[in-house]
C-alpha positions in Angstrom: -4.0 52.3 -47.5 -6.8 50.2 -48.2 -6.7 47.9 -51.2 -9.1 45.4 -52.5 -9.0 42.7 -55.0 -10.6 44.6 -57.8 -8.0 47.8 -57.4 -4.9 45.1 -57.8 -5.8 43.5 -60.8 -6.4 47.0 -62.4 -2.7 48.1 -61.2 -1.3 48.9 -64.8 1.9 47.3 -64.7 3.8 43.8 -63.0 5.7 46.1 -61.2 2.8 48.0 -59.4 1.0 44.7 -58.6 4.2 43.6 -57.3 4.0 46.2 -54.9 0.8 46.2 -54.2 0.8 42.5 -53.4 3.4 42.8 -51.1 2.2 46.0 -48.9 -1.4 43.7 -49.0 0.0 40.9 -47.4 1.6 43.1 -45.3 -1.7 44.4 -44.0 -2.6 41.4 -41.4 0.8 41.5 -40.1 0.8 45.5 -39.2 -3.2 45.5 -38.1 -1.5 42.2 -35.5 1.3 44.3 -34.4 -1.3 47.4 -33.7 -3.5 44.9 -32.0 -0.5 43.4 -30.1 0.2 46.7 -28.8 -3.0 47.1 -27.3 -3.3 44.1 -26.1 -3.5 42.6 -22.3 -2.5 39.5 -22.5 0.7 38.7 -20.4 4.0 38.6 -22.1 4.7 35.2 -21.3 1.6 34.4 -23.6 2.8 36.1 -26.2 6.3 34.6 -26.6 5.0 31.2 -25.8 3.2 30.5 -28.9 6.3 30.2 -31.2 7.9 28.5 -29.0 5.0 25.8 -28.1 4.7 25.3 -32.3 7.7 24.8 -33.0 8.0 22.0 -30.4 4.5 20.5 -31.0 5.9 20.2 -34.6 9.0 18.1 -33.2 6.4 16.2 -31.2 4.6 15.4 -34.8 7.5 14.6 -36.2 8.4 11.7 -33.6 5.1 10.3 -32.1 5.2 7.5 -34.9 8.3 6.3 -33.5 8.5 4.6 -30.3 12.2 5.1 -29.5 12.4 8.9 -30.6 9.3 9.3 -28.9 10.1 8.2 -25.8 13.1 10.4 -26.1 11.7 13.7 -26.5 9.0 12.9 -23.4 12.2 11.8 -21.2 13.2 15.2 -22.2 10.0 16.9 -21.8 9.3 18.6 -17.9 6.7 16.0 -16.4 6.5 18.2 -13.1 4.6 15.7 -10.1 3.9 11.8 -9.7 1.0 12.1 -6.9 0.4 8.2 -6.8 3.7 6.6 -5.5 3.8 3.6 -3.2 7.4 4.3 -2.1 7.6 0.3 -1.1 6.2 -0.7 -4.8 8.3 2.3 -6.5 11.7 0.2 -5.5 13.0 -2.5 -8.5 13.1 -6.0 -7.0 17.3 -5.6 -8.2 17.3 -3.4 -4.8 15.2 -5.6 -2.5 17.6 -8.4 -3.7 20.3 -6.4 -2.4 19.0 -5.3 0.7 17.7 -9.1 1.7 21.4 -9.7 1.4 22.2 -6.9 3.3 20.0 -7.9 6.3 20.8 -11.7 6.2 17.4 -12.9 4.7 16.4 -15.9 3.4 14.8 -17.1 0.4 11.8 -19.6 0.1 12.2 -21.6 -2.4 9.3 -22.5 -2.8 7.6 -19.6 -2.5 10.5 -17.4 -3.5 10.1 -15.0 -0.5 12.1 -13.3 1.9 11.8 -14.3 5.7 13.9 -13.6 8.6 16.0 -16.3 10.6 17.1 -15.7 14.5 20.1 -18.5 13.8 23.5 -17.5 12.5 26.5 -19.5 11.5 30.1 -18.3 13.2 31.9 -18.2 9.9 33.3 -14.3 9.3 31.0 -13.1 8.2 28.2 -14.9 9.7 25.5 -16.1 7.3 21.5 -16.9 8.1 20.9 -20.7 9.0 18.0 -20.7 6.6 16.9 -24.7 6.8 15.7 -27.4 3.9 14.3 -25.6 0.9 15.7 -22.3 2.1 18.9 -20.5 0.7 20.4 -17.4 2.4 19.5 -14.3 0.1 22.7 -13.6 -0.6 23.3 -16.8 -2.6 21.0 -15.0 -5.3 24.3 -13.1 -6.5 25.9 -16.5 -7.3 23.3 -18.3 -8.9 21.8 -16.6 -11.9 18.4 -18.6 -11.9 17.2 -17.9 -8.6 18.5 -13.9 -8.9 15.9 -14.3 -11.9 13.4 -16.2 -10.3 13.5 -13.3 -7.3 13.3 -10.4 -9.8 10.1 -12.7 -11.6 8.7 -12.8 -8.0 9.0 -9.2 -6.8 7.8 -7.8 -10.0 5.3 -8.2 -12.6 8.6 -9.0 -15.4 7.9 -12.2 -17.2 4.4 -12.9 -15.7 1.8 -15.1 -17.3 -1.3 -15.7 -15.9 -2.2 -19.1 -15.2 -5.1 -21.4 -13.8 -5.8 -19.7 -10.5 -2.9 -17.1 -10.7 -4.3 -13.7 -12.4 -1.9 -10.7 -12.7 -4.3 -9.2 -10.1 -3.1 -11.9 -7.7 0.6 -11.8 -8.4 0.6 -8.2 -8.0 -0.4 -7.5 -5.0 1.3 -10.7 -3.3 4.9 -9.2 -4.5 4.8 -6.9 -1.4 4.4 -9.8 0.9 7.4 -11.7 -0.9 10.2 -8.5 -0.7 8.7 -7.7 3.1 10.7 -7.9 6.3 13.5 -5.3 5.0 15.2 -3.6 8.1 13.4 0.1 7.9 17.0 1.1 8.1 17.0 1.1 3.9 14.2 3.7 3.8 17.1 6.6 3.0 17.9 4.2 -0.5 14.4 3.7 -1.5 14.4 7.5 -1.4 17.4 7.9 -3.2 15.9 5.9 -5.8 12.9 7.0 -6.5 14.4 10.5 -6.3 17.1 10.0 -8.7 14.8 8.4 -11.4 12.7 11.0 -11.2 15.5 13.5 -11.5 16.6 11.5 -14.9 13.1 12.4 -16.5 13.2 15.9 -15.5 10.4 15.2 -13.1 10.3 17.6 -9.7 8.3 16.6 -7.3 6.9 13.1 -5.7 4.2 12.5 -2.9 5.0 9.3 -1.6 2.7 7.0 0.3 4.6 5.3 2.6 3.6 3.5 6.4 6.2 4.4 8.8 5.9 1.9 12.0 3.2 2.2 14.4 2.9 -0.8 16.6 2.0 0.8 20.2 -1.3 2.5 18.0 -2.2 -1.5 17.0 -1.8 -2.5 20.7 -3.8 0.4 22.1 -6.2 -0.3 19.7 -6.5 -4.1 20.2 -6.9 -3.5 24.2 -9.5 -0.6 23.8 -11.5 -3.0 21.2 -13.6 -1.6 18.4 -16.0 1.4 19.7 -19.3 2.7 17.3 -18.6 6.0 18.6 -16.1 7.7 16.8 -15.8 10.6 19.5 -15.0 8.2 22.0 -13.0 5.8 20.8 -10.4 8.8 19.7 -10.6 10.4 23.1 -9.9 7.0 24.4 -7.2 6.1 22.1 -5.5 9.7 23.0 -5.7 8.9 26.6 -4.0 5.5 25.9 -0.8 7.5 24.4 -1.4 7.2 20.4 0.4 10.4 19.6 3.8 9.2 21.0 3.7 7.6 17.8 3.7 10.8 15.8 7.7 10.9 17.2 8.1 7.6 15.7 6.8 8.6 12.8 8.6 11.8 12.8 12.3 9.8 13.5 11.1 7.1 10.2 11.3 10.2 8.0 14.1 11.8 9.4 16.5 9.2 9.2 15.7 8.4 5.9 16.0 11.7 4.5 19.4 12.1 6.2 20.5 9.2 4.2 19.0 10.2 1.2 20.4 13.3 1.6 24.1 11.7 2.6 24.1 9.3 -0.7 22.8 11.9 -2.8 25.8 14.3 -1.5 23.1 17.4 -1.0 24.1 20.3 0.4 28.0 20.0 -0.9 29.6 21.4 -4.1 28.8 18.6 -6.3 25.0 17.6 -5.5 23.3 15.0 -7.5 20.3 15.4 -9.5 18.0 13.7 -6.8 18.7 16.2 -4.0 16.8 18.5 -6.7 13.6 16.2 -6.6 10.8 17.7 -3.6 9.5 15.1 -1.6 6.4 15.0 0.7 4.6 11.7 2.1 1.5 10.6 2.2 0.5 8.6 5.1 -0.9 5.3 4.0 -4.0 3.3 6.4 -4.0 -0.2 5.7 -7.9 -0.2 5.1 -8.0 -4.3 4.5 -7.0 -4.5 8.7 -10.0 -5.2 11.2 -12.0 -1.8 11.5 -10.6 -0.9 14.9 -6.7 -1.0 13.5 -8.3 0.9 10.6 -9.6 4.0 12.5 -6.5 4.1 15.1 -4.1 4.4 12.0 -6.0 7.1 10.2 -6.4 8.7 13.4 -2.2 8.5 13.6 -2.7 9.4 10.2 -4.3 13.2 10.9 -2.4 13.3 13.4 0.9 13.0 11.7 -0.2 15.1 9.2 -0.8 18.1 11.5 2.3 17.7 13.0 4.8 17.1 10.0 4.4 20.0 7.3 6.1 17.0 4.9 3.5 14.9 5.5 0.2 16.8 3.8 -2.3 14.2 3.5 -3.5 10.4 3.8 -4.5 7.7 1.5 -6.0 4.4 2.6 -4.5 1.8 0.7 -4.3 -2.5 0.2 -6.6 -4.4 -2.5 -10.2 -2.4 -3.0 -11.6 -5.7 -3.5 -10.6 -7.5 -0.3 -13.2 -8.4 1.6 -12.4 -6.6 4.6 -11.7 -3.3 2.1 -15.2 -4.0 0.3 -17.2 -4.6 3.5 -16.1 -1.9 5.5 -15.8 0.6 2.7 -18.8 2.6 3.4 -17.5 3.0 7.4 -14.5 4.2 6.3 -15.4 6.5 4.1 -17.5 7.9 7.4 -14.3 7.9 9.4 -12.1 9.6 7.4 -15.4 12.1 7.1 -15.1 12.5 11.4 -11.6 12.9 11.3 -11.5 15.4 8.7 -13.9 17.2 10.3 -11.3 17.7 13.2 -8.5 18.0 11.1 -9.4 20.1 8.6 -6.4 21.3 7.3 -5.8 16.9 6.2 -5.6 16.7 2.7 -7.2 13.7 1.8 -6.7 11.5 -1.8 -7.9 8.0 -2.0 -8.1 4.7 -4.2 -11.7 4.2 -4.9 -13.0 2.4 -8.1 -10.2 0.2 -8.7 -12.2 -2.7 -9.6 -14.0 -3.8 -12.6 -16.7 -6.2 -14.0 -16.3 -9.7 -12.9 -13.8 -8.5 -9.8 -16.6 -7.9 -7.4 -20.2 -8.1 -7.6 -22.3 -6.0 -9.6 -23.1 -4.5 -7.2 -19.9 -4.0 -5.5 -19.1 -1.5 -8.6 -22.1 1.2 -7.5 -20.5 3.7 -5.8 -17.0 3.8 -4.5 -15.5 6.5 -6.9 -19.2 8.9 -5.3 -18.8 7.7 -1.6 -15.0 9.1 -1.6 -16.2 12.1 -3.6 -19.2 12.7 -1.4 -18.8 11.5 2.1 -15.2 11.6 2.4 -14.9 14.7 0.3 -11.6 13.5 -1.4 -9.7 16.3 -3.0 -7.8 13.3 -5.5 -8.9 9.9 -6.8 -6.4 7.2 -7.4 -7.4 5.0 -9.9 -10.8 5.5 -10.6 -11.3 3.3 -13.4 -14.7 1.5 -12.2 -16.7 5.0 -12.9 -18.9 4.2 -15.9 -20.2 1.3 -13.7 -20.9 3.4 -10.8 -24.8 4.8 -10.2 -25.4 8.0 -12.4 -22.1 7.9 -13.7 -22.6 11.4 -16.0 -23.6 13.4 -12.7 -20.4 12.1 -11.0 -18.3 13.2 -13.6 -20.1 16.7 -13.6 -19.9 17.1 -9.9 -15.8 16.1 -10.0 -15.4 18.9 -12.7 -17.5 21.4 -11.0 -15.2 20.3 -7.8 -12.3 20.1 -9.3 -11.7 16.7 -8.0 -8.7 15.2 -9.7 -8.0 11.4 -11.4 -4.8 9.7 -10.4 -4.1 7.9 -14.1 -2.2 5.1 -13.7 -2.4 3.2 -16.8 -0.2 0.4 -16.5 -1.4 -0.4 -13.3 -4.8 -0.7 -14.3 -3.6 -3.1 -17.7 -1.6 -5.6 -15.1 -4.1 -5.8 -12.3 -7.5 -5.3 -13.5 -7.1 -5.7 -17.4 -8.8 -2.1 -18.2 -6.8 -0.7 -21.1 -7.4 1.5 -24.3 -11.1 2.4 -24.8 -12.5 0.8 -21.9 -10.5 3.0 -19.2 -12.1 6.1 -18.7 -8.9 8.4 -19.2 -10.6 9.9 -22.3 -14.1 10.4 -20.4 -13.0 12.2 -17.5 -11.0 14.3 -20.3 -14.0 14.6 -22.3 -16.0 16.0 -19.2 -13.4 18.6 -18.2 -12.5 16.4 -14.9 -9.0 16.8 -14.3 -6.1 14.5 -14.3 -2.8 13.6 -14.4 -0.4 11.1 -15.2 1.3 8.6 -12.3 2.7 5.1 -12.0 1.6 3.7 -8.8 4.4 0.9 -8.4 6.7 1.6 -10.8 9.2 -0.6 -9.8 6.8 -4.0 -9.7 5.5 -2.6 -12.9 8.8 -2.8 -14.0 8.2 1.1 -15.9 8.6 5.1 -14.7 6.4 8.3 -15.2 7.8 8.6 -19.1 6.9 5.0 -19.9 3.2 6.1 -19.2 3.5 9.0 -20.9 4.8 7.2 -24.4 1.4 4.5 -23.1 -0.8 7.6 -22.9 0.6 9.1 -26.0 0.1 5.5 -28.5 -3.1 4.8 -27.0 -5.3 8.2 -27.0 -3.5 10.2 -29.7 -2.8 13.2 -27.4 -1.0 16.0 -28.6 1.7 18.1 -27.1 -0.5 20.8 -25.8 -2.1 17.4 -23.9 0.7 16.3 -22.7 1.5 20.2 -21.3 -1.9 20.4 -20.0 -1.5 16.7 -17.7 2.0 18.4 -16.5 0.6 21.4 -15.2 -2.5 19.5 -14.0 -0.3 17.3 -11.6 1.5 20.3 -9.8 -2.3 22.2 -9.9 -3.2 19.4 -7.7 0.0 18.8 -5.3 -0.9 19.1 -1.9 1.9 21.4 -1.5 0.9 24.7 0.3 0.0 27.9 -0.8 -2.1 29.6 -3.6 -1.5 28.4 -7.2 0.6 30.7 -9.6 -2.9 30.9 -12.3 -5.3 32.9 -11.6 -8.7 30.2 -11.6 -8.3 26.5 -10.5 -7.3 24.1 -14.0 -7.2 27.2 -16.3 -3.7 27.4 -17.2 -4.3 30.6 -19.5 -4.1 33.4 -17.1 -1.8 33.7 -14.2 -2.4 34.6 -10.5 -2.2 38.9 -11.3 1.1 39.2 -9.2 3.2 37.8 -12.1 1.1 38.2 -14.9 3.3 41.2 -16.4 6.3 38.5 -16.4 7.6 35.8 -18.5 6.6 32.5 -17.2 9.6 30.9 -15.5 11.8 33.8 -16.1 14.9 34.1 -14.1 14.3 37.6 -12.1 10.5 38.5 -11.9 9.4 41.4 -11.0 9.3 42.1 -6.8 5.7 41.2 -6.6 5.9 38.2 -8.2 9.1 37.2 -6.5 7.1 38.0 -3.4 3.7 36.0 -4.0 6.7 32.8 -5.4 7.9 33.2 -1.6 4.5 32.8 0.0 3.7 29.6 -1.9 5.5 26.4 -2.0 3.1 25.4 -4.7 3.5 28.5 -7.0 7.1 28.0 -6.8 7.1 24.8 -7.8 4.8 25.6 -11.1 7.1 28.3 -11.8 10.1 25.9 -11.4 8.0 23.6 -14.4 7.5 26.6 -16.9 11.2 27.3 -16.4 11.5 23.7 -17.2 9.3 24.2 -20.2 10.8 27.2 -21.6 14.2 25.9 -21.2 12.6 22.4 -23.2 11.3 24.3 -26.2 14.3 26.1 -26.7 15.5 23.2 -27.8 13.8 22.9 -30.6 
């Protein structure tokens, strides 16, 4: 039947054009079904449209409010935080603890920890701390200084002040809450792991520094070499990878007590045992340039030998002198061990900075040099780009690479004072660079992964297809192994062919599928978050 407009009105009676009306309206939805039919677009595309509506519409609905909307994105799957100091990811409530724990005392002063060899006899023994110094543990019997510890180790109730900028307390908390017995790694773990359970997040990489104190002595005695060939060979032949072991034992111990607190692997696990974990080992790039090159070196070498370390990041203030100075060189030495190492993943801070921080001229190119000559499959931070040399080609060369951003908003508001339309969040959106959502330190920050999300959310205007897009685009990016589960890099409308005929995340997919999910840690873990996501929008 084909009706038009002119053939309806000339119907002869209501009761015809009744019918006719209907079976016309009718018409779009059969010719859909007979193109539906037809079609070869995989099922789960299909039923996820409804689904995605109707929760975009509950999105809508809540994104005015800042307490419902914070609700349904503690709800929503937020799949990976990539840029995790594990050290800055701990509240300063636990560092208080643990400085008790270990017999620390407090500066008053300064309102930092620091270890004491002296001990009274009393049962049990307490640290003999000297004038202006209180043991830690007095912090749980005196309210102010329990307050003015939390103020110290975190960025809570900071105001900047003549000399003092949120830059400079930042960074100096990790100095305060240092000097914690490695012994509490397992709780930071536990932690993190457990907060990220509670926002329906799944997997963390976590930069952490496990101990490596023969590599610094090897490398003080051997002395700083221009070769880069030979000063590895010669820091092999002194014994640098009998540090891999140590590194190896850091890990394990903490995971077994993460694993113990957490009661894994018995009937009644907790939600962190659920959380994947992989580290990230961090250089301490603002260290004289031969401490530099031994620990990246330990670095690589870690990282070949410890599938749960994939990759390195070099970390401390960018604009440090040391950091600034030496940038350049270490961009060329994580080049020459990469080269050896290929199978390294490599992310790393670059372009945190901004006007008035460093030079001019410091802001020209640190974002391209990690890009180019350390060929950097992540950035962290980012945020200097627009000030970098030929800005608009670097963005066009990290989408053409698919290099990804590392977003960390409130990170970039408390230390560098970058926020709303002079970050460039919505200009490596804009160019098709992709990114994803992370929080850095959460715990100095005093925030999580869905606080940045409600940030991102009130500050850009995204919408839930956005949001969906920034959760897929962390796990796209995870340095987890294996092919991805879609089909081209960042393109998350078709998925890899081997499980394109099943519903995303369903249950029981078909043999191939459940075969090509075996080979690939990372394909698991995407088909873990649209199991995630269809179990969300059900909700709705």
């Amino acid at each position: 039947m084909n009706l038009g407009a002119t053939e309806l009105m000339r119907a002869p009676d209501l009761t015809i054009r009744r019918f006719l009306t209907l079976a016309l309206l009718l018409l779009p939805v059969s010719a859909h079904a007979q193109s539906s039919s037809t079609s070869t677009a995989p099922p789960a595309a299909k039923s996820a449209t409804i689904a995605e509506q109707r929760t975009a519409r509950a999105f809508e609905s809540v994104r005015q409010n800042p307490l419902e909307l914070h609700d349904f994105l503690l709800r929503m799957p937020k799949g990976a935080d990539l840029h995790s100091h594990l050290t800055g990811a701990i509240y300063a409530e636990t560092w208080i603890r643990a400085g008790a724990e270990d017999a620390l005392c407090v500066d008053l002063a300064s309102l930092a920890f620091f270890k004491t060899q002296e001990m009274t006899r009393s049962i049990p023994p307490q640290p003999v701390c000297g004038e202006g110094r209180v043991p830690a543990s007095r912090a749980f019997s005196d309210q102010n200084l329990y307050d003015s510890l939390i103020d110290s180790f975190s960025m809570r109730s900071f105001v900047p002040s003549a000399g003092v900028s949120g830059h400079d307390h930042f960074f100096a908390t990790f100095s305060k809450f240092g000097g914690i017995n490695k012994s509490h790694h397992g709780e930071l773990l536990d932690e993190v792991s457990a907060r990220a359970a509670a926002q329906n997040e799944q997997y963390l990489e976590l930069m952490d520094t496990p101990p490596y104190d023969h590599t610094r002595k090897i490398a003080d005695e051997i002395g700083w070499q221009d070769d880069f060939a030979k000063f590895r060979q010669a820091l092999l032949d002194r014994g640098l990878r009998d540090d891999i072991a140590v590194a190896r034992s850091h890990w394990d111990q903490a995971e077994a007590l993460r694993k113990e607190r957490q009661l894994c692997g018995t009937p009644e696990p907790q939600p962190g045992c659920s959380i994947q974990i992989r580290f990230l080992y961090q250089v301490l790039r603002g260290l004289p340039k031969q401490y530099v090159f031994a620990q990246a070196l330990l670095g690589f070498e870690v990282a070949s030998a410890d599938p749960r370390v994939p990759g390195i990041n070099f970390v401390m203030p960018e604009d440090g002198y040391t950091s600034m100075t030496d940038y350049a060189l270490h961009m060329r030495i994580v080049d020459f061990l990469h080269s050896l190492y290929p199978k390294v993943r490599i992310t790393l801070h670059a372009g945190e900075l901004a006007p008035g921080l460093v030079t001019r001229e410091g802001l020209c190119c640190h974002v391209r040099l990690a890009v180019e000559e350390a060929h950097a499959e992540r950035i962290g931070h980012g945020v200097d780009l627009m000030y970098e040399d030929r800005p608009y080609d670097l963005l066009k060369e990290m989408a053409a690479n698919h290099v990804m951003v590392e977003i960390n908003l409130t990170s970039n508001d408390l230390i560098l004072g970058i926020t709303g339309s002079n970050h460039p969040f919505p200009l490596y959106r804009k160019f098709n660079v992709p990114v994803a959502l992370s929080t850095d330190d959460e715990g100095v920050s005093r925030i999580d992964l869905t606080h940045e999300y409600v940030r991102a959310v009130q500050t850009y205007n995204l919408r839930y297809p956005d949001l969906k897009k920034l959760v897929r685009t962390s796990l796209e990016h995870s340095f987890l192994p294996g092919p991805s589960l879609w089909e081209k890099p960042d393109d998350f409308t078709r998925v890899n062919p081997a499980c394109s005929k099943d519903f995303l995340g369903t249950e029981k997919p078909n043999p191939v599928c459940t075969a090509f999910l075996k080979s690939s840690d990372r394909a698991q873990q995407q088909w873990d978050l649209e199991r995630r996501f269809r179990t969300f929008e059900s909700s709705f």
